[in-house]
N, C-alpha and C positions, 0 to 999 in steps of 0.2 A: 928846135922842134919839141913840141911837149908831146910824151911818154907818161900816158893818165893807164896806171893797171885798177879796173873798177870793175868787177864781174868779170871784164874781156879785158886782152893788151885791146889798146887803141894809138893809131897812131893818127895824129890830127895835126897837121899843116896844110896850107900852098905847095904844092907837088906833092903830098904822100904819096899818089899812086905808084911814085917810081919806085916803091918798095916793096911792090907786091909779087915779087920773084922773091925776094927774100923771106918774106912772110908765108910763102908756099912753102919755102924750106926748111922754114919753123915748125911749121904744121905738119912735115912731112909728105905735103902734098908735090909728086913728081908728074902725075897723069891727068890736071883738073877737068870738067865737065864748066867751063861758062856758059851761065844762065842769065838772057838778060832778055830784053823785049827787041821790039820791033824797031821802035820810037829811039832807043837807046843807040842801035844799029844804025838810023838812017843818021843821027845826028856826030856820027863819029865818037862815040865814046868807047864804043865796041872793040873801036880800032886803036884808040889811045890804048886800051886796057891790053888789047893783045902786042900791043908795042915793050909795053912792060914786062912781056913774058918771055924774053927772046929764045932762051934757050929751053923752054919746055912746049912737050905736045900736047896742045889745047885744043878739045873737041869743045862746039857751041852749039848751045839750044838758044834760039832768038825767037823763041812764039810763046814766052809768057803772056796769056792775058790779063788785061785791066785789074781785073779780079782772080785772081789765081784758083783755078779751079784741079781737083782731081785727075780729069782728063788728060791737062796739061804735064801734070805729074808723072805720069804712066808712058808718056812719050819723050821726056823728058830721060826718064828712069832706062828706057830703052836704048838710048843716046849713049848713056851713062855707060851701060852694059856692054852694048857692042865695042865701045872702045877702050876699053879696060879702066875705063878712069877711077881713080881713088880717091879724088877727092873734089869739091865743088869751090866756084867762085863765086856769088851773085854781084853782078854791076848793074845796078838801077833804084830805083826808089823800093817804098814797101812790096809790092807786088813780085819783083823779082826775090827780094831776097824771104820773102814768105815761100814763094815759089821754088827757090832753095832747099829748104826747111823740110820741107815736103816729098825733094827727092830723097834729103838724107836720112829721112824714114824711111821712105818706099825699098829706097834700091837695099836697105840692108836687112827690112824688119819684113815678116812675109805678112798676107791676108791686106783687105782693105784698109785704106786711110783711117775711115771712119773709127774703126777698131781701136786707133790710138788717139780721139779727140776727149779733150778734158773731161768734155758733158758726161760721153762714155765711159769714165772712169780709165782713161786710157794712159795717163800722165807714167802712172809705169810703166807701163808696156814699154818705153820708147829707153832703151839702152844706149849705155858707151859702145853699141856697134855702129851708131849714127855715123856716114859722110862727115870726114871732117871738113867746116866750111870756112870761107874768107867772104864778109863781107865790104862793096866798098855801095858807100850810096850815091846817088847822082841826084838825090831829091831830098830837101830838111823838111821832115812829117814826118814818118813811121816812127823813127828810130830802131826799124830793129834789126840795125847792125848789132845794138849791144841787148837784144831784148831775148829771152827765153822762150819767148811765144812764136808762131805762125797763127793768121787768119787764110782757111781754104772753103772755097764751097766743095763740096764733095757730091758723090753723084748722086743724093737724094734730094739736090739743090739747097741744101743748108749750108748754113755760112759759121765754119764750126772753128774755134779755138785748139789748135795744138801747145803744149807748155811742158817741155823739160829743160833742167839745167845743161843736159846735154844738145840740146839744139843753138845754145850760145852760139856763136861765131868764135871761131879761134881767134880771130883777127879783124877790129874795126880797121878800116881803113878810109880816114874823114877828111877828105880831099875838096874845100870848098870850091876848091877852080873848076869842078867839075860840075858845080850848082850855075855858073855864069850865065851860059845861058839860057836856062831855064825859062819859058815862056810866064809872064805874069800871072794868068789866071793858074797856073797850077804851083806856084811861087804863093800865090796866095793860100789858096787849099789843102797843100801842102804844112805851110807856116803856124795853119789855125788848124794843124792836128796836131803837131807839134805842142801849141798852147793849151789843146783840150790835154794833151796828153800830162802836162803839167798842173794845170790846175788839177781834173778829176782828181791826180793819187794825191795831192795836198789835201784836198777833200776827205780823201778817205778816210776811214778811222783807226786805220790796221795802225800799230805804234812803229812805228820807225824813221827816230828824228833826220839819218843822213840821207832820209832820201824826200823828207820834209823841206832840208837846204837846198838839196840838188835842183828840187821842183820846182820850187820859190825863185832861187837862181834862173832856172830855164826862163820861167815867165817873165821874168823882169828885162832878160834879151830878148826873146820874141816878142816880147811887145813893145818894146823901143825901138827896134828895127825892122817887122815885118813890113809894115809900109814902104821903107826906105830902102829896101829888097825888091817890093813889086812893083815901085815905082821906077827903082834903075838896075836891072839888070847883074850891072858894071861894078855896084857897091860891093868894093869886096871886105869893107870892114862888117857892112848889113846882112853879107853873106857869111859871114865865120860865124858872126853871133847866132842867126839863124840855124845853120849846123851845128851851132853847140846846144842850141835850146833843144833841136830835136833828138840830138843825145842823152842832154840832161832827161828829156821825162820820159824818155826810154829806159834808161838807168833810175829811176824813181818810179814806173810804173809796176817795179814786182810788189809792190806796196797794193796794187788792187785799181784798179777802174772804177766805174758806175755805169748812173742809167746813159750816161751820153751814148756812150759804146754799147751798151746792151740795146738801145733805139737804132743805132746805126749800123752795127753787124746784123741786128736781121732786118733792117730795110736793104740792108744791101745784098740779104739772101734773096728778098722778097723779088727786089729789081736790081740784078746785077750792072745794071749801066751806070748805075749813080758813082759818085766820086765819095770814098770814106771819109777826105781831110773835110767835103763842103759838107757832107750831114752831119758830121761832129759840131762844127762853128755852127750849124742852125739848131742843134738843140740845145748847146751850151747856155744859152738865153734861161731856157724854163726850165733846164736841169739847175742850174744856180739857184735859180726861185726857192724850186722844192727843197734843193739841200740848207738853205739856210732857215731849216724849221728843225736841223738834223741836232739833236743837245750835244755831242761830240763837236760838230763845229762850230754851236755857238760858245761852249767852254775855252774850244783851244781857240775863240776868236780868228777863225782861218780866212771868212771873209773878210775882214778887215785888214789880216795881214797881206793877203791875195791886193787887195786896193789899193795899201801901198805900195807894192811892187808895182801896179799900173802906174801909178800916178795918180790917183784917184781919191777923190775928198773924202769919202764914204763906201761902206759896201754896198751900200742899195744901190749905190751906183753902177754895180757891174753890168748885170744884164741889159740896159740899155749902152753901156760903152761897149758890149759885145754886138751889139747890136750895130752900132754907128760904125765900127770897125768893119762887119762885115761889106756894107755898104759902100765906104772908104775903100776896100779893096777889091771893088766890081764882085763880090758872089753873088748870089741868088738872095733877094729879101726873103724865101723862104721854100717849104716843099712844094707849095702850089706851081711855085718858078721854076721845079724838076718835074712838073706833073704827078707828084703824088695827090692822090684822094685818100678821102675817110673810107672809101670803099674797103683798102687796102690796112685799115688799121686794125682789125682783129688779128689779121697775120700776123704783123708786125709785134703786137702785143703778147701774140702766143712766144715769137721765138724769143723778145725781150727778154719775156721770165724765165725762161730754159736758160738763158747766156751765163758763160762763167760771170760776165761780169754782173749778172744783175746783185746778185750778193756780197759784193765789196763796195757797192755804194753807201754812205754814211747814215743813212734813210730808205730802208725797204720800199720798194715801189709796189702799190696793187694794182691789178688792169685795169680799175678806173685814172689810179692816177697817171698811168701809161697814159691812158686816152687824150688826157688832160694837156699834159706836156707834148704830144703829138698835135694836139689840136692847135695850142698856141703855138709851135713850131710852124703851121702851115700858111 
């Protein structure tokens, strides 16, 4: 079993779950609060996770939504309270373990969410009195078993970035058996956030080579095997790699984002129904475009290195093999296919610019060129 200490322990095999009593007792955690969804619940993993627990008292919150929002948090936190708990699990893909994130803010730090979002200048606010957390994922996208951030909407319906060191996970716990069955279409949506998540901080410009390799690494497994993942299920070597890849640009994304994320955190403040992994993979097309006019990526030549890690003849090539890919794996050809309109793209535009991420892309975006990339997006 490989033992990767990278920002977090992680523990990454075929069965780690079974170690996640021990990992409670690393952490110190004897009372946890598990946080998972609904979907997580009905599909038995809920019950795997609490099989793992045997000899400790585990209270469950199971009504994370899609989109982890404030609300959820404060009911959540309440759970938390009443049953003395000291410390948090999250079992499920990004949403729960954001949704984690969020308690172990709430339940320890007082006043609104809001108060501790980055925008807000809030990144100190959020103390080592944080919930200490364990997470284990059930989906390769987010990665942020091992990420420093949460994305929450909050109750002024914005869709707001939290980021401290202290929100890490005590404990990844990267259990591919527990991606198996994953249905396809979110196998996929999941996979191509994963790879946004890899590409953008390759992209970036902030300097920092190990997380340069980690990205480049990720990309070159999610893209070798994310088909061969949402085509069968059952691939459990297309499954390791795909939970590595979304590790890797999770561990490579303190390096900085862009405009992909900054288009799709507030589209997804805008309409909370949309899925985060599918509007990433739809603007990755013409966020590629515009970055490669970025002089930091054409110096450290990052699209061309990104092409070879595809496979790929050329970098002009990408944005249409992002394109063919998404296709290849049933998503949406674009936002017209989630029902977004132009109607909706000044919002969109407004929240882009506010976003942590809009300023770690390699190339400043102005609201025409927001428009621009939206448009072709749709």
């Amino acid at each position: 079993m490989a033992l990767i200490h990278y920002i977090t322990q992680i523990q990454f095999e075929f069965g780690a779950l079974q170690l996640l009593q021990q990992e409670c007792a690393r952490a110190g955690i004897q009372r946890p609060l598990l946080v998972t969804d609904p979907g997580i619940k009905a599909s038995g993993l809920l019950q795997k996770a609490l099989d793992a627990l045997p000899d400790l008292p585990v209270a469950v919150f199971d009504q994370t939504p899609a989109n982890p929002t404030e609300a959820a948090v404060r009911a959540a936190v309440a759970v938390y309270q009443a049953q003395r708990c000291d410390g948090l699990i999250a079992v499920g893909g990004g949403s729960s373990i954001d949704c984690a994130k969020g308690i172990a803010i709430a339940a320890t730090h007082e006043g609104p969410l809001t108060r501790y979002a980055t925008i807000e200048g809030g990144s100190p606010r959020i103390t080592e009195r944080v919930a200490p957390l364990i997470a284990v994922p059930t989906t390769a996208g987010t990665g942020s078993e091992v990420a420093r951030g949460a994305i929450l909407i909050v109750d002024d319906h914005r869709k707001l970035g939290f980021h401290s060191w202290h929100l890490v996970p005590k404990t990844a716990i990267c259990d591919p058996e527990l991606t198996l069955g994953l249905p396809p279409h979110l196998t996929a949506a999941t996979g191509m956030d994963a790879i946004a998540h890899c590409m953008e901080t390759f992209m970036s410009a902030a300097f920092n080579p190990p997380a340069d390799g980690i990205a480049l690494d990720g990309l070159a497994r999610g893209w070798a095997h994310i088909e061969r993942a949402t085509r069968d299920g059952s691939d459990r070597e297309a499954r390791l790699n795909m939970m590595s890849a979304s590790m890797q640009g999770a561990m490579a994304f303190q390096k900085g984002l862009g405009c992909v994320h900054s288009l799709s955190h507030s589209l997804g403040g805008v309409n909370p129904r949309l899925h985060h992994g599918t509007l990433n993979a739809l603007f990755l097309p013409a966020v590629v475009r515009f970055n490669a006019e970025a002089p930091s990526v054409q110096k450290e030549r990052r699209l061309e290195r990104m092409a070879q890690a595809m496979g790929l003849a050329q970098a002009a090539d990408i944005p249409e093999a992002l394109r063919d890919m998404n296709a290849r794996l049933g998503l949406p050809t674009g936002l017209a296919a989630l029902g977004v309109t132009p109607a909706e793209f000044d919002a969109v535009i407004r929240g882009a610019l506010a976003d942590h991420c809009h300023l770690t892309n390699p190339r400043t975006a102005t609201a025409e060129e927001y428009r621009a990339m939206l448009q072709a997006s749709l």
